[in-house]
C-alpha positions, 0 to 999 in steps of 0.5 A: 134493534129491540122488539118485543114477540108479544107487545100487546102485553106492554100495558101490563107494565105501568100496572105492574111498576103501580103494584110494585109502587105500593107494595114498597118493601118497608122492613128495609135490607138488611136492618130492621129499618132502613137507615143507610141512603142505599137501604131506604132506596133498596126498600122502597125501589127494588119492589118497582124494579123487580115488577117492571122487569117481570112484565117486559119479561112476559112481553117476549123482549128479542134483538133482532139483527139483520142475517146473511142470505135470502129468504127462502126462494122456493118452497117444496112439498116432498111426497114420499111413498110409503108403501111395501115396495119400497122395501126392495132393494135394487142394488142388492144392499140398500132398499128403496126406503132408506136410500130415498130418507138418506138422499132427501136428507142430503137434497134438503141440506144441499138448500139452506134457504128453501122451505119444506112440506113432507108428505107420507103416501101409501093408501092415504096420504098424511102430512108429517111436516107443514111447510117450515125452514126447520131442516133439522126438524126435518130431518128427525121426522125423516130419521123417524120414519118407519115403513109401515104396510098394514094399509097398503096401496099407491094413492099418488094422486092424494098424495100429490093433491095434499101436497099442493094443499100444503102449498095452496097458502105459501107466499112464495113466487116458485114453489114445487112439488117433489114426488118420490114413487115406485108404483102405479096408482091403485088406490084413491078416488083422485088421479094423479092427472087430477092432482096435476091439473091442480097444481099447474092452475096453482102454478105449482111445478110437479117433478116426478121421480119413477124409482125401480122397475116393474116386476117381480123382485124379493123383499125382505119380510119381518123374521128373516126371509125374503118373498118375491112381490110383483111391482107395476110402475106408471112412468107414462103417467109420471111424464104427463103428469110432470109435464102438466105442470112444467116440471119434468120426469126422473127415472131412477132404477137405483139409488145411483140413479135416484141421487142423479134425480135429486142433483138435476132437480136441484140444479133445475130449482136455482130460482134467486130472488131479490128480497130484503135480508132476513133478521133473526130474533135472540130473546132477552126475556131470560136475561131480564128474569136473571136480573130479577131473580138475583135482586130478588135474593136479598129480599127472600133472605129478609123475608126468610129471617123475618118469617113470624116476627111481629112487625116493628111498630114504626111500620105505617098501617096500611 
């Protein structure tokens, strides 16, 4: 089926068929004067032609043609924390950061037709990703991201309410919140009770994954080195706050332990819906500026020989 992405531009067509009517190519291709049946039809036609296919061009023609699938069942909003802690590493080989960004890559792969949000939090929170079925894009903006810990704290409950801004709009009948943490709150003018209470009047799920311990544990620094830095984790509040919402608490002292997290939320998440299937769009519009551009050529060429020559006098005075 053809459609076009921008048909109020339609109109423009027999606009443009009229300029290209008037503006009939008289010099003829390739003689002087059109002679031939095909050279009167090239000089008088091909000016049309080419206008009515630049205007289609400009309306965005696609194919639209039916996918296998569904569309997306639940849209998630991940928020993720980016404060200096994470750079611990609990296994002694990766830290908190890197095997939090390599197992959401493999949690949103592992869910072809959901829908994402990415939210950042350390002090504030930020918004990295708007909602979108794009995972590549996703995943760039996850291979992207650098720790940076010059505005440093734990602000979950902005975190977790910019998150349920993010799905405030979505259509969609299941929708979650993913929450990646390993401190206690201890910046922000919201509680991450607050942020819950929002969400469950929303009808937004809150699964919240606790990761590492509480106290004191080396972090590499910038120039080589390692320093002691001492951690307080809220895994009462996480559980209040996922059970506010329906959703459920993960503890994760590892990233063993955080991949068995991410397995059971996908597990948890399996809502399917019976919707009509999806299509996709395939635009056209550079096959049409092809065709033009190749039925241009000839009349480039002429206009290029012609270029400073005086015009027959058997041409019609406009």
């Amino acid at each position: 089926m053809i459609a076009f992405a921008y048909p109020w531009l339609l109109p423009l067509l027999p606009v443009a068929v009229y300029f290209g009517w008037r503006a009939a190519y008289r010099w003829g291709v390739p003689s002087s004067r059109p002679s031939t049946r095909l050279a009167r039809l090239t000089a008088h036609h091909l000016p049309i032609v080419l206008a009515a296919l630049l205007a289609l061009a400009a309306a965005g023609p696609e194919w639209r043609r039916t996918v296998e699938g569904v569309a997306p069942a639940v849209d998630f909003a991940v928020v993720l924390d980016g404060s200096g802690s994470m750079r611990i590493m609990d296994d002694g080989h990766e830290d908190r950061w890197n095997s939090a960004r390599r197992l959401l890559r493999a949690f949103i792969s592992r869910r072809p037709h959901d829908r994402f949000a990415l939210v950042l939090f350390s002090a504030h929170p930020v918004t990295l990703s708007p909602l979108t079925a794009d995972h590549k894009r996703l995943e760039r903006t996850l291979d992207g991201l650098n720790l940076d810990t010059r505005d440093d704290g734990t602000a979950i409950g902005s975190g977790v309410l910019t998150a349920v801004r993010r799905l405030a709009d979505s259509p969609a009948r299941s929708r979650a919140i993913l929450l990646l943490t390993d401190g206690a709150q201890n910046r922000g003018r919201v509680t991450p009770l607050e942020a819950a209470q929002e969400a469950a009047q929303s009808g937004i799920r809150i699964y919240a994954v606790g990761l590492g311990h509480s106290g004191e544990s080396l972090v590499p620094i910038e120039g080589g080195g390692k320093v002691w830095l001492h951690v307080d984790t809220d895994p009462e509040t996480l559980k209040q706050v996922a059970a506010a919402t329906g959703g459920e608490f993960f503890e994760a002292k590892d990233p063993s332990g955080l991949a068995r997290a991410l397995q059971s939320v996908d597990q948890l998440e399996t809502t399917a819906l019976p919707v009509d299937a999806p299509t996709e769009a395939i635009p056209l519009a550079k096959w049409l500026l092809m065709v033009a551009a190749l039925l241009a050529l000839p009349l480039a060429a002429d206009l290029a020989r012609k270029r400073g020559k005086v015009p027959p006098a058997w041409m019609e005075t406009p």
